[in-house]
C-alpha positions as CSV (number, residue, x, y, z in Angstrom):
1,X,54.5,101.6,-67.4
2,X,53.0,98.1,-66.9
3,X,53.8,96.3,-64.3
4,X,52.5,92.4,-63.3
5,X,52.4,91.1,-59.7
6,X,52.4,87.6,-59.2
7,X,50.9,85.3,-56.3
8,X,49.5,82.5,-54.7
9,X,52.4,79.9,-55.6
10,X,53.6,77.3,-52.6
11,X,54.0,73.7,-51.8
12,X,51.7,70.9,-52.4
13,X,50.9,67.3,-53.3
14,X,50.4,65.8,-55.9
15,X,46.6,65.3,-57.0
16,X,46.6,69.0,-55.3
17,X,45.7,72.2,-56.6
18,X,46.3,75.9,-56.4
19,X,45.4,79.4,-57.9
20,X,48.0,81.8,-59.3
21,X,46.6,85.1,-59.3
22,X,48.5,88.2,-61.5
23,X,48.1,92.2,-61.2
24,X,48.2,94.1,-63.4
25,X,49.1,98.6,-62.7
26,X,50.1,101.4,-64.5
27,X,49.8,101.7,-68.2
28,X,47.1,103.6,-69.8
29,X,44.4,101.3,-68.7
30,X,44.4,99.4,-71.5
31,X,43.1,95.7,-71.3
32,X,46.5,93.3,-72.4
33,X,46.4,89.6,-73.7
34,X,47.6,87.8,-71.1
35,X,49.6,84.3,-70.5
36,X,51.3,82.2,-68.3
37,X,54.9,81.0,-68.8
38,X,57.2,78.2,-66.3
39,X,60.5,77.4,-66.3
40,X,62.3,74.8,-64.6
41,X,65.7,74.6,-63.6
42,X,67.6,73.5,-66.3
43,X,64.5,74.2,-68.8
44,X,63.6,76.7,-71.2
45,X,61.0,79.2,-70.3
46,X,57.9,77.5,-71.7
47,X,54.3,78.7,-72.5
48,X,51.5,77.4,-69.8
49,X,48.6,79.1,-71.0
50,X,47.0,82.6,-72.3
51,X,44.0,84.4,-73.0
52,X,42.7,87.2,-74.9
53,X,41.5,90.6,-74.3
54,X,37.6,90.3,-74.5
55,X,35.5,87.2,-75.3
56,X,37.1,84.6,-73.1
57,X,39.4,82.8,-76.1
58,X,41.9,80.8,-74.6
59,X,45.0,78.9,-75.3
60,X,46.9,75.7,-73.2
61,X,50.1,73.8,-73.4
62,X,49.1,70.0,-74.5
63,X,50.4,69.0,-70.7
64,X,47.9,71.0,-68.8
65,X,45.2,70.7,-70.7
66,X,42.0,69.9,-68.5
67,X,44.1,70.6,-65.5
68,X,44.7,73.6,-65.5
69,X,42.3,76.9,-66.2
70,X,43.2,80.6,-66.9
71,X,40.5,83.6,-66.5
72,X,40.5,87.3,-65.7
73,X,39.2,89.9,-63.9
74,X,39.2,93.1,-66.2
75,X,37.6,95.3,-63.9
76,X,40.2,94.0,-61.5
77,X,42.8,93.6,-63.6
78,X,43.5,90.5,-62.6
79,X,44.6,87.1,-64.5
80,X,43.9,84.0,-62.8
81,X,45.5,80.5,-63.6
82,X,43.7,77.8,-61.2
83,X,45.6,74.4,-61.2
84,X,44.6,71.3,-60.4
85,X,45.5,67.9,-60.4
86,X,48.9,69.2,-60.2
87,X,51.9,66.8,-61.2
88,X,55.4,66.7,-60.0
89,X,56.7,67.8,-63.1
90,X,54.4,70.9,-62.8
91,X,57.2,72.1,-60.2
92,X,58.9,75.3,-62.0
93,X,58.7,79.1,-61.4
94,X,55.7,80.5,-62.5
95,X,55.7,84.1,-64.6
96,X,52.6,86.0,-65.4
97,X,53.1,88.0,-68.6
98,X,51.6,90.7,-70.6
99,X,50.9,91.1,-74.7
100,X,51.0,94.7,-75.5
101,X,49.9,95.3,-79.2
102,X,46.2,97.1,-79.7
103,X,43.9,96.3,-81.4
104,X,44.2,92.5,-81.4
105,X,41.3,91.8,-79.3
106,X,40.5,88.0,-79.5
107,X,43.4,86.5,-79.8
108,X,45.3,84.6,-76.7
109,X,49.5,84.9,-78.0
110,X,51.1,81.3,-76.9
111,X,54.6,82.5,-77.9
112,X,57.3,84.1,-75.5
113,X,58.3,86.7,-78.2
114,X,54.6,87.6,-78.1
115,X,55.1,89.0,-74.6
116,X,56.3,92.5,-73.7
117,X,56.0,92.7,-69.7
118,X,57.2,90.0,-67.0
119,X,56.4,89.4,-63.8
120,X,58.9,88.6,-61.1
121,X,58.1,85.0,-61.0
122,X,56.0,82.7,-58.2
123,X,57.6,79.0,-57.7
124,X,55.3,76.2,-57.4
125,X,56.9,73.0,-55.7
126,X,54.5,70.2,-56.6
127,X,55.9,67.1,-54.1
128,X,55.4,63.1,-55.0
């Protein structure tokens, strides 16, 4: 069974950055699409950023957009969502998650019903 491990979240500035780093274990080995997801108290759980399998295709929310910059690691299995320039209205828990399906392998799912594996969560605080 999958499961995803995140880290790396904290407190900082604004204008400030950090890196969100997510493991991925068990399964078959498999390579997964991959996202990120935030949700903010009182918000709906809301799509950050994803991308797919092989060939580096990626997808961002309209508010991060050249802020904010997902990669991986598949010999590590490891996704990677640097952020920079972060905003007080970046503040929200962060949650790594997994697309399952084969065979899809360029495509990077934005959508939360895409997703079939969660991680625990990592909060960010992003202070004014």
């Amino acid at each position: 069974q999958v499961q995803l491990v995140e880290s790396g979240g904290g407190l900082v500035q604004a204008g400030g950055s950090l890196r969100l780093s997510c493991a991925a274990s068990g399964g078959t080995g498999s390579m997964y699409i991959m996202g990120w997801f935030r949700q903010a108290p009182g918000k709906e759980r809301e799509f950050v950023a994803s991308i797919s399998k092989i060939g580096g295709r990626t997808a961002y929310a309209d508010s991060v957009k050249g802020r904010f910059t997902i990669s991986r690691d598949n010999a590590k299995n490891t996704v990677i969502l640097q952020m920079n320039n972060l905003k007080p209205e970046d503040t929200a828990v962060y949650y790594c998650a997994a697309d399952l399906r084969s065979g899809v392998l360029w495509y990077a799912s934005t959508s939360r019903g895409e997703y079939d594996v969660w991680g625990q969560g990592t909060q960010v605080t992003v202070s004014s």
